[in-house]
C-alpha positions in Angstrom: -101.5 -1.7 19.3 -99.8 1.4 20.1 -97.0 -0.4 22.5 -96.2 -2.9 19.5 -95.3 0.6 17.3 -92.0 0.8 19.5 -90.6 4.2 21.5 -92.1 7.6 20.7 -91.1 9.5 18.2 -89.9 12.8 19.5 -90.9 15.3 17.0 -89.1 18.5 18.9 -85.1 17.8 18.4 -84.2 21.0 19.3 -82.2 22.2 22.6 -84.0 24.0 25.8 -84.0 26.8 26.6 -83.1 26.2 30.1 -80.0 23.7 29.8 -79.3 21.6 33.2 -76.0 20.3 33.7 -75.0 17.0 35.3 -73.3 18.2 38.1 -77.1 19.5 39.4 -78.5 16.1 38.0 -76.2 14.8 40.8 -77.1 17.3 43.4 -80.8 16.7 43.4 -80.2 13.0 43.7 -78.3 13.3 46.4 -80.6 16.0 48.2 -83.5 13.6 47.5 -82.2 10.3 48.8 -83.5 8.8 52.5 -82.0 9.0 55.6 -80.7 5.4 56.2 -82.6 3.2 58.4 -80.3 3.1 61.7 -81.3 0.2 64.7 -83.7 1.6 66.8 -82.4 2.0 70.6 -84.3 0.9 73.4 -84.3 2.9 76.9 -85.2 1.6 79.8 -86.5 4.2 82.5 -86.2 1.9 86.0 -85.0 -1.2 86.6 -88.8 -2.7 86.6 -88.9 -2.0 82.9 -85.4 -3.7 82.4 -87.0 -6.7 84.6 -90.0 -6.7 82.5 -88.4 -7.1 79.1 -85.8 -9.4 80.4 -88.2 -11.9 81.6 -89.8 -11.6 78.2 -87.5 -12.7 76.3 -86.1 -15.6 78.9 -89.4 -16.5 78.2 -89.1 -16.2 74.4 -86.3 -18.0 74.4 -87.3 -20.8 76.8 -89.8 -21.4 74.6 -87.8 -21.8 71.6 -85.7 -24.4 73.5 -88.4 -26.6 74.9 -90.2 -26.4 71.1 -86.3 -28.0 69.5 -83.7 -28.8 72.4 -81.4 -30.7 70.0 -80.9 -27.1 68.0 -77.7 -25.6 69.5 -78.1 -22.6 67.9 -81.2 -21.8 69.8 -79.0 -22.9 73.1 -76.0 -20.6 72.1 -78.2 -17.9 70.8 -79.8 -18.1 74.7 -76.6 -17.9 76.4 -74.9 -15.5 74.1 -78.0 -13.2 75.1 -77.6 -13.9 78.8 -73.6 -13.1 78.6 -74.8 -9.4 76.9 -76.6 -8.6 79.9 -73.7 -9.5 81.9 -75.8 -12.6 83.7 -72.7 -14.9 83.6 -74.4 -17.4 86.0 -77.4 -17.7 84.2 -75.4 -18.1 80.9 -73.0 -20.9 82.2 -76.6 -22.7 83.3 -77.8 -22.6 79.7 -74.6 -23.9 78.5 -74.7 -26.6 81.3 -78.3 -28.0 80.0 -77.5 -27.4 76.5 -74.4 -29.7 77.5 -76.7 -32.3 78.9 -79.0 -32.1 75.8 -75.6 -33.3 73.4 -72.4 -33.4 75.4 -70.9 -34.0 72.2 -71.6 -30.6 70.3 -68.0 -29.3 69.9 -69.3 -26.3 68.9 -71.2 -25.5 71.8 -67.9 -26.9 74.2 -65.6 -24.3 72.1 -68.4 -21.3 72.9 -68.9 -22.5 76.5 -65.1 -22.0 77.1 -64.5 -19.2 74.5 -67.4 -17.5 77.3 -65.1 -18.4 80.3 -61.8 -17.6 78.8 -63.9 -13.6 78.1 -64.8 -13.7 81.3 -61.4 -14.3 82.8 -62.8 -17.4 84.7 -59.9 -19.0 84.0 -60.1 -22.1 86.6 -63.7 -22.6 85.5 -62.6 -22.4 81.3 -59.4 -25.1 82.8 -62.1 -27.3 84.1 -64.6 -27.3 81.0 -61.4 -28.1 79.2 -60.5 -31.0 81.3 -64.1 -32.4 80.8 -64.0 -31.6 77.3 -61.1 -34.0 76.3 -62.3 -36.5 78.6 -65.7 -36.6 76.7 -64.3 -36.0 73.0 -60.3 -36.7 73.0 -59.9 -37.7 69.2 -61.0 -33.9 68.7 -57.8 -32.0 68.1 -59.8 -28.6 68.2 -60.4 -29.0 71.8 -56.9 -30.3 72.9 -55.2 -27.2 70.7 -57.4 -24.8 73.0 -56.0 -26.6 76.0 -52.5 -25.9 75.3 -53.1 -22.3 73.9 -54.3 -21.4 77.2 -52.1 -22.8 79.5 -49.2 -21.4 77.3 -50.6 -18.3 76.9 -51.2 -18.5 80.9 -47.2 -19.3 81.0 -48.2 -22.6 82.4 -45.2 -24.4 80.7 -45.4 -27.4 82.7 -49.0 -27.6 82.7 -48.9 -27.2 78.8 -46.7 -30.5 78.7 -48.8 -32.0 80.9 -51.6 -31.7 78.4 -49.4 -32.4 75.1 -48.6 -35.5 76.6 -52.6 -36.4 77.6 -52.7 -35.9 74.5 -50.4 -38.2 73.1 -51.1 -40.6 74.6 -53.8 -40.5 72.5 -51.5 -40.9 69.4 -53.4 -38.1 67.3 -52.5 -37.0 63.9 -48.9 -35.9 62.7 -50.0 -31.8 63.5 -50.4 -32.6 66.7 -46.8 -34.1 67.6 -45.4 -31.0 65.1 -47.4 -28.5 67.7 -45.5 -30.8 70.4 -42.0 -29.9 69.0 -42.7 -26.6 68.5 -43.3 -25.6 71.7 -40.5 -27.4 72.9 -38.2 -25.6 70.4 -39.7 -22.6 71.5 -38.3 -22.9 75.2 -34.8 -24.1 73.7 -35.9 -27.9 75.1 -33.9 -29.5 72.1 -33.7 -33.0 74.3 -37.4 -32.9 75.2 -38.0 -32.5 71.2 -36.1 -34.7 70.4 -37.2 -37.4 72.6 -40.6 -36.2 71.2 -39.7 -37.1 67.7 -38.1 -40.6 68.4 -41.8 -41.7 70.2 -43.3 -39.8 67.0 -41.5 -41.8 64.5 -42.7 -45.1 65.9 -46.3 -43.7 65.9 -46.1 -42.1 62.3 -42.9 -43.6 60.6 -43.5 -42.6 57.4 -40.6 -41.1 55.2 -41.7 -37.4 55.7 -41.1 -37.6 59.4 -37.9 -39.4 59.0 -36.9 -35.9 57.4 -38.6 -33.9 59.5 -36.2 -35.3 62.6 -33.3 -35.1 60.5 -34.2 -31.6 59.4 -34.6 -30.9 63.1 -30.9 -32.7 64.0 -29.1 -30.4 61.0 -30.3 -27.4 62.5 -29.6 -27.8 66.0 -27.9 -30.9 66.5 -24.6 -32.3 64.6 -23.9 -34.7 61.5 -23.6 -37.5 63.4 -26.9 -37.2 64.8 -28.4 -36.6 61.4 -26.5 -39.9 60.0 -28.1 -41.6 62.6 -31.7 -40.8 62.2 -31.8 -41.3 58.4 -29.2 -44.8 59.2 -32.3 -45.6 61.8 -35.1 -44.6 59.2 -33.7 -46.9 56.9 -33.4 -49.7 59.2 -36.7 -49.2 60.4 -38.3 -48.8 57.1 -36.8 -52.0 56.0 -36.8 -52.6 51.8 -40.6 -52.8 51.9 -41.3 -49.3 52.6 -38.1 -47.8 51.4 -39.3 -44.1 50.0 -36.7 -42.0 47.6 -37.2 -39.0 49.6 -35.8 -40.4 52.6 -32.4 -41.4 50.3 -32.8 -38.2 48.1 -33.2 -35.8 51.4 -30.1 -38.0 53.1 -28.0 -37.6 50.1 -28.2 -34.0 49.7 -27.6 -33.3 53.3 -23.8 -35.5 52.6 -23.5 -33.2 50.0 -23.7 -30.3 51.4 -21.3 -31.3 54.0 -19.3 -32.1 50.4 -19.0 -35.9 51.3 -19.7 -36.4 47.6 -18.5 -40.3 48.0 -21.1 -40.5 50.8 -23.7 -39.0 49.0 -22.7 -41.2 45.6 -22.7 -44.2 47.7 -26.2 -43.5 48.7 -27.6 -43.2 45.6 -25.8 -46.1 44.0 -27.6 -48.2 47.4 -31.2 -46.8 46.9 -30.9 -47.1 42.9 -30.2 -50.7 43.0 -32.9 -51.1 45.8 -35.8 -49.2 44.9 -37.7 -50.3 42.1 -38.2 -48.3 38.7 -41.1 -46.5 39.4 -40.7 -45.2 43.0 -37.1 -43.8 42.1 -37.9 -41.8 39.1 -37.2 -38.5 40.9 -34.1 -39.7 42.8 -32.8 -41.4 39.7 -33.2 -37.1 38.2 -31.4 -36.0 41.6 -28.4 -38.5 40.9 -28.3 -37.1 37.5 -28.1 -33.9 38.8 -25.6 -34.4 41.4 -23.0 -36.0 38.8 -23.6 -33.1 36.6 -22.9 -30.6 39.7 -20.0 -32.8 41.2 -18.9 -35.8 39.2 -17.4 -36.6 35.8 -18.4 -37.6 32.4 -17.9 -41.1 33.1 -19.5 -41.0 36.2 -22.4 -39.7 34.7 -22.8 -41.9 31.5 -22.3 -44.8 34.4 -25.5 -43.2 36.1 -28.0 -43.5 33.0 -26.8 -46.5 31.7 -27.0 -48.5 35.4 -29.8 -47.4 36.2 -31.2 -48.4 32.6 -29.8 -51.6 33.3 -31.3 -52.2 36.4 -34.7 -51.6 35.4 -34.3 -54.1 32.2 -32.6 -56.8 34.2 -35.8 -56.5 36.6 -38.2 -56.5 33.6 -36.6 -59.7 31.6 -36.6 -61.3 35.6 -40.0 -61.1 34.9 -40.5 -62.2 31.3 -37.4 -63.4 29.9 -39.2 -63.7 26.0 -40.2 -59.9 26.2 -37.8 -59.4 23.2 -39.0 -55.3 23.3 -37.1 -55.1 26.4 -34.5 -57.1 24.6 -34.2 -54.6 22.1 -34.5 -51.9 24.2 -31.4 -53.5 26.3 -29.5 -54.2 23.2 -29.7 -50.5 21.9 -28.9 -49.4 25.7 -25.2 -51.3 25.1 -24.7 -49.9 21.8 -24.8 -46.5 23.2 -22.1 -47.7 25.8 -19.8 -48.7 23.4 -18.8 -51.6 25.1 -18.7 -54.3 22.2 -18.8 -57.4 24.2 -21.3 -55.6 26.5 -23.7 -55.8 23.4 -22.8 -59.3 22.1 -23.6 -60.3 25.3 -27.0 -59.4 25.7 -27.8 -60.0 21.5 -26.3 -63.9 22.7 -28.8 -63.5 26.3 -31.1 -62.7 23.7 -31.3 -65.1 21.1 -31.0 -68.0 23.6 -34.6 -67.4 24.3 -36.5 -69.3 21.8 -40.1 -68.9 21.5 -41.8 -72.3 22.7 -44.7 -72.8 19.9 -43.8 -72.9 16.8 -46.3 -70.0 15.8 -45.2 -67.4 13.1 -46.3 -64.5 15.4 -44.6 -65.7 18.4 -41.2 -65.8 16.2 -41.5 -62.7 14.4 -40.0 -60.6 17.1 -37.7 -63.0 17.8 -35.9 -63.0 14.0 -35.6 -59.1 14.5 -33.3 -59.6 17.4 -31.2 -62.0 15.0 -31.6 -59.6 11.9 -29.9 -56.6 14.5 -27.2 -58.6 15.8 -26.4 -59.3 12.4 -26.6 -55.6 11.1 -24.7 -54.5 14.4 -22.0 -57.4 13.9 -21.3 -55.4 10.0 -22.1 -52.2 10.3 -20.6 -51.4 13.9 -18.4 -54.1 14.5 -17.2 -54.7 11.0 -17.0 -57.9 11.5 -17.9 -59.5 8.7 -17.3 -63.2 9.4 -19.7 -62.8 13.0 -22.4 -61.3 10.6 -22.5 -64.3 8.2 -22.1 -67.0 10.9 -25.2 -64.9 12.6 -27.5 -64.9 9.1 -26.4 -69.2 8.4 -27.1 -69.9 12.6 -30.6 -67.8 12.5 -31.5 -69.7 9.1 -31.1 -73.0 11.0 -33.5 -72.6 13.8 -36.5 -71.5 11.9 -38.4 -74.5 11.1 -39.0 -74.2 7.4 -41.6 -76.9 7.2 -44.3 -74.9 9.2 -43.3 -71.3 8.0 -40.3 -69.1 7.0 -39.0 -65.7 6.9 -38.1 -64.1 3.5 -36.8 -61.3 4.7 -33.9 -63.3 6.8 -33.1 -65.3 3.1 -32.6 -61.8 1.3 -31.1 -60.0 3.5 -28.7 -62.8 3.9 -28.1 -62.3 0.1 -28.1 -58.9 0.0 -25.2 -59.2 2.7 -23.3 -61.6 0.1 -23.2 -59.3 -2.1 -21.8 -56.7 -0.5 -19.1 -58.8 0.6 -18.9 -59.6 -3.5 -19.9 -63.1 -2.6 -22.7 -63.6 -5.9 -22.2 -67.3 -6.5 -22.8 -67.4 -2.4 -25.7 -64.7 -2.4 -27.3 -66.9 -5.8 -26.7 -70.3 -3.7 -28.8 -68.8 -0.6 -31.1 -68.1 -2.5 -32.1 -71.1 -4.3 -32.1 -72.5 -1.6 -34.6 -70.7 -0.3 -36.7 -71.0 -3.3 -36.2 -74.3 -3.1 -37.0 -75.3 0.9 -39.4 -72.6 0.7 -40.5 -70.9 -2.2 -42.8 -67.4 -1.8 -43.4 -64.2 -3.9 -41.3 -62.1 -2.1 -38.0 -64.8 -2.4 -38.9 -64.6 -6.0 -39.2 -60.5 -6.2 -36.3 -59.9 -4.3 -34.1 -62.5 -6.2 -35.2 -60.8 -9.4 -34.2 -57.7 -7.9 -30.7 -58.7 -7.5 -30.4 -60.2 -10.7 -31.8 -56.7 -12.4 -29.1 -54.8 -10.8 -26.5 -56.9 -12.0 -28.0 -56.8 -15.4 -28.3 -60.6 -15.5 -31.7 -60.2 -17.3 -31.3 -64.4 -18.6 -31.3 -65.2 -15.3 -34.3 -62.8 -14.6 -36.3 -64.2 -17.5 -35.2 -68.0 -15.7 -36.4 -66.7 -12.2 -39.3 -65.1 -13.5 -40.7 -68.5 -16.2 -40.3 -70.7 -12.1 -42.5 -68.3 -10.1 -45.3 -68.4 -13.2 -45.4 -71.8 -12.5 -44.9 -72.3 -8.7 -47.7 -69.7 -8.6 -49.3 -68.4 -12.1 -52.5 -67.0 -10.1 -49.8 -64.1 -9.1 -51.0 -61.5 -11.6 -48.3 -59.0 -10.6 -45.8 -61.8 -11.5 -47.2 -61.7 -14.8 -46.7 -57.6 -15.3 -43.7 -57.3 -13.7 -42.4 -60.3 -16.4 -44.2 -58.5 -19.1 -42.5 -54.8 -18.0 -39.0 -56.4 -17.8 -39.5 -57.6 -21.6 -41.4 -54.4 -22.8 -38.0 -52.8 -21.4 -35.7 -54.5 -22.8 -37.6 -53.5 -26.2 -38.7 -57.2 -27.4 -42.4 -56.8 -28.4 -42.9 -60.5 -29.1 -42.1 -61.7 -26.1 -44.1 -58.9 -23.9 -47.4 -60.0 -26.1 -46.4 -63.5 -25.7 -47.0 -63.1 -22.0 -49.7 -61.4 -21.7 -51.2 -63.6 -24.1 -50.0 -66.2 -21.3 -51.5 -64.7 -18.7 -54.8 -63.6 -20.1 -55.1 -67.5 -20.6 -54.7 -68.8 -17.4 -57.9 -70.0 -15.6 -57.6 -68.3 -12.4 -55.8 -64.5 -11.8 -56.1 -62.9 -8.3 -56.5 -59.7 -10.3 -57.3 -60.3 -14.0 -58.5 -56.7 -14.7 -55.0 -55.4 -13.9 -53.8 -58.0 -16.6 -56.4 -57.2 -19.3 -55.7 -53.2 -18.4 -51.4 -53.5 -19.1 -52.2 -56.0 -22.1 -54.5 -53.3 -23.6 -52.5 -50.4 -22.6 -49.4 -52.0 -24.4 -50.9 -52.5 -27.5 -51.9 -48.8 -27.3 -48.9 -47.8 -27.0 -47.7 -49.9 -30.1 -50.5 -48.1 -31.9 -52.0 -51.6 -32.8 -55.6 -50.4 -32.5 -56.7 -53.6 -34.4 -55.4 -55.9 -32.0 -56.5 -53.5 -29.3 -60.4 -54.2 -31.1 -59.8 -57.7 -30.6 -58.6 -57.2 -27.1 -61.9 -55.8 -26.0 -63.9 -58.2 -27.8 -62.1 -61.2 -26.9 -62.2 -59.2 -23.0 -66.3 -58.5 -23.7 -66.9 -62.3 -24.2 -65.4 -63.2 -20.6 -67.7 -60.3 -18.8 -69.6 -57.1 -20.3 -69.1 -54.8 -17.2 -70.2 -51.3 -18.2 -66.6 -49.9 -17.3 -65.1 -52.2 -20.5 -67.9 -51.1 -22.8 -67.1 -47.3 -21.7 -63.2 -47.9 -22.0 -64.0 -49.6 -25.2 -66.1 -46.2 -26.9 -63.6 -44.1 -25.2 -60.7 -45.8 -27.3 -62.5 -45.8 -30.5 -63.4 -42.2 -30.3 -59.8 -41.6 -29.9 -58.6 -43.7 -32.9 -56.7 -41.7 -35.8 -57.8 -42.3 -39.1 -55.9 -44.7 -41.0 -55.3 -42.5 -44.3 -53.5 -39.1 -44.1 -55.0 -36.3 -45.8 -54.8 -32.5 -45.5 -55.7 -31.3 -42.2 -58.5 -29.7 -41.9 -60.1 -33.1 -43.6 -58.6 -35.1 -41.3 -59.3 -33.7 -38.3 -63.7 -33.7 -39.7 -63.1 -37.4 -40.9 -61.7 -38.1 -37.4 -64.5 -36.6 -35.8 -67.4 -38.1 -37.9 -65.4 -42.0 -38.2 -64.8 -41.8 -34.1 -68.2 -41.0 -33.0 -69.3 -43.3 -35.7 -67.7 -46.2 -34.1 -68.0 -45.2 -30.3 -71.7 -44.7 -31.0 -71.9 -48.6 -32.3 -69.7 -49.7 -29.4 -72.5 -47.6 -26.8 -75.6 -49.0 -29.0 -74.0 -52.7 -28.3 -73.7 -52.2 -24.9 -77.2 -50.7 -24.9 -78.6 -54.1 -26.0 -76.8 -55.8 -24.4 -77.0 -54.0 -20.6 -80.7 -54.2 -21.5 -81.1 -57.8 -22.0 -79.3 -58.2 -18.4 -81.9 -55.6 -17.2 -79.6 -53.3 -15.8 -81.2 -50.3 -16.0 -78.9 -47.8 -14.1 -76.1 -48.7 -16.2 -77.7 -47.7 -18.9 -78.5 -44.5 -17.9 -75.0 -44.1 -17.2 -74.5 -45.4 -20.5 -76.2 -42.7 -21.5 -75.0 -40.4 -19.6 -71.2 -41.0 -20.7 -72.3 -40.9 -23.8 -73.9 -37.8 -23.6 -70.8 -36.3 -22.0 -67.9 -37.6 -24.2 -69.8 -35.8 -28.1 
């Protein structure tokens, strides 16, 4: 119980009387702490005791070999022993067994000769060398420690006797770089170089290629580096062409400032090499124009290159109208005009082979851009109309159409003050190929020019190609609301309430309603809802409808404050009929949560 209570409380706060500082604190810490543990030393008084306890422990650690002889530890552990006690025969037999245990323990080979090479045996450390590359010579651990010693030994010739043991082997790259090395260490430039060529056959990737020609800039001459990297590219043939080899060769021209060399050799790889293995060298070309060319020069860059790589793409899939665009917009930045009607007339010549909308839609675009290009860039005016009449030809109107191509045809028309032409496209359209959007954007036209007959004509042939349109309907009924003629807006809506089937009636019944609001006809609004509660009794009319009578004015003015109690009492009056109706009537249905939330608006609106 007591350790749940927590610390002590200490009830005596007060200082000692005896303070201790922390300086003695330290003192008596470090006066109290142990002497460290140090290794004991063992002494030996004759050579008897020195026998004694090193034939115990051979015999400790024979036994630990004959209980696991394929552990080399316990083998190199043994011998490591035997070399402390300066028994250098009895340690070369442990590694000899431990050899004939697992010959191929490259661990216990680089111990074994690490133990000679200490001991100075140098003949016997060249011979376990020699045995150890004729057991294991894809092990370039073992070969390395052959060369180190005979070159530390000053065994030069000796050292290229093993290098070349050794490649005959043809190891990794490191080895034929340690190779070089040495023999530009010793000033052999002909030896190294004869080293590289019989490298390059072995490894002939790009990297090496450099490395030689690295090697020939620094201590041979230009000619020698133009022909390694002419050989590399001859060797490497198109297949394995790498844009470091023609990156590496055209920055060493460069530097000589043999800036047509070093263009020339660009140009050859870009037009080679496809787009993505010369992304960096296409940056490097970049950069060299920038540093040593012109303007021209360097637009030339970008945009062949670009080129290139689309020419190669549409090789592949000549209807990939993306690239197509992609090309097209390339030439406009040129600002070569017949450049771009060239590839918009490439372009257009590729005609989708079905005769499905959404294999043509992409397609019309290309004919749509030539068309802007042709009147906005070009300014020519006569191309662009050709363009829209061609385009209109090809699309085969019986299976589909494109509305957009028929207005903006018009809309081009019209700009060129062409109406009679733009009003002639047009109905055509309308009448190969009539749709909602021909219809809207016709109207459009006509609005703008304030030919509002003409939109009343348009808008009286798309009721009855398609009277199920109810936003054909509003946007009929808006145009007369505007134009301030009340009979005719009620006449169509009274139109369109009528039809049989509306894709979206309650938008209909909604502006009808509305309208008359606005008129302040709150009779013919009553009606509205009525004649709207016969066709459905959705709770959202019946709560519209109370809404709007308890917003209803009276009909006779009096003095204010009268007015505004009679509008209070008449209002609820009638919205509280209007909610008792639709009480019954929600009930008899049996839909119980809308009348809660009958009741619940209800509750909320007094």
């Amino acid at each position: 119980m007591e350790a749940s209570r927590g610390p002590p409380r200490v009830k005596n706060k007060a200082a000692a009387p005896v303070q201790i500082s922390a300086e003695q604190l330290l003192r008596e810490a470090v006066d109290r702490q142990e002497p460290g543990l140090e290794a004991p030393t063992q002494r030996f008084a004759d050579l008897e005791e020195l026998h004694e306890y090193q034939g115990r422990k051979r015999k400790d650690f024979e036994d630990y070999v004959r209980r696991n002889r394929i552990n080399m530890n316990n083998w190199m552990r043994y011998a490591a022993w035997e070399l402390e006690q300066k028994e250098f025969r009895r340690a070369r037999s442990i590694f000899e067994r431990a050899l004939d245990v697992d010959p191929t323990s490259v661990v216990l080979w680089i111990r074994y000769i690490e133990a000679e090479m200490k001991t100075r045996n140098i003949n016997h450390a060249r011979n376990l060398l020699d045995r150890a590359v004729t057991i294991l010579p894809r092990i370039d651990k073992l070969w390395y420690k052959y060369v180190y010693m005979e070159e530390t030994l000053g065994n030069i010739p000796g050292t290229r006797q093993v290098f070349e043991r050794w490649m005959s082997w043809e190891p990794e790259e490191g080895a034929w770089g340690a190779y070089i090395k040495m023999e530009k260490r010793y000033s052999e430039f002909e030896r190294a170089r004869a080293i590289f060529q019989r490298f390059t056959v072995v490894h002939p990737e790009p990297r090496n290629w450099i490395k030689w020609a690295r090697f020939e800039e620094e201590y041979g001459t230009s000619d020698l580096v133009r022909e390694v990297y002419g050989a590399a590219i001859e060797t490497l043939g198109e297949d394995f062409m790498d844009e470091r080899l023609f990156s590496a060769y055209a920055k060493f021209e460069a530097k000589l400032k043999e800036y047509e060399r070093a263009r020339a050799i660009y140009k050859y790889a870009l037009d080679r090499l496809p787009r993505s293995k010369a992304m960096a060298l296409h940056k490097a070309y970049t950069t060299f124009e920038k540093q040593f060319g012109d303007r021209e020069g360097l637009e030339d860059v970008i945009l062949s290159k670009r080129r290139v790589q689309y020419e190669e793409q549409l090789k592949e899939n000549p209807r990939n109208y993306d690239v197509w665009f992609d090309f097209a917009r390339l030439e406009e930045l040129s600002g070569d005009p017949e450049r771009v009607r060239d590839i918009y007339e490439r372009a257009i010549a590729q005609i989708p082979p079905s005769q499905e909308k959404r294999h043509w839609r992409r397609y019309i675009y290309l004919w749509i851009f030539y068309a802007v290009w042709e009147e906005m860039e070009a300014k020519e005016m006569e191309r662009a109309g050709q363009i829209y009449q061609e385009c209109l030809k090809i699309i085969p109107h019986k299976k589909f159409t494109f509305a957009k191509v028929w207005l903006m045809k018009a809309q081009f028309e019209v700009r060129q003050m062409q109406l009679q032409a733009a009003r002639k496209t047009l109905g055509q359209a309308i009448g190969m190929c009539p749709k909602d959007k021909l219809f809207r954007g016709y109207i459009e036209i006509e609005q703008r020019l304030f030919e509002f007959a003409r939109c009343r004509t348009l808008f009286e042939k798309q009721i009855e190609w398609n009277p199920s349109n109810s936003q054909s309907w509003l946007q009929f009924a808006a145009l007369e609301q505007s134009l301030l003629d009340t009979e005719r807006t009620r006449a169509i809506y009274e139109l369109a309430i009528e039809q049989p089937t509306l894709d979206m009636p309650e938008l209909v019944w909604k502006a009808y309603i509305d309208f008359e609001e606005e008129e302040y006809e709150h009779e013919r609004v009553r009606q509205l809802y009525e004649r709207l509660l016969q066709k459905t009794d959705h709770i959202k009319v019946w709560l519209n409808y109370a809404r709007f009578e308890s917003l209803v004015p009276p009909e006779e003015e009096e003095e204010e404050e009268e007015e505004a109690k009679q509008f209070t009492e008449e209002a609820a009056t009638r919205a509280r009929a209007v909610f008792s109706r639709a009480d019954k009537a929600l009930k008899d249905k049996d839909l119980k949560e809308d009348v809660s939330c009958c009741f619940q608006k209800l509750f909320d609106l007094f």
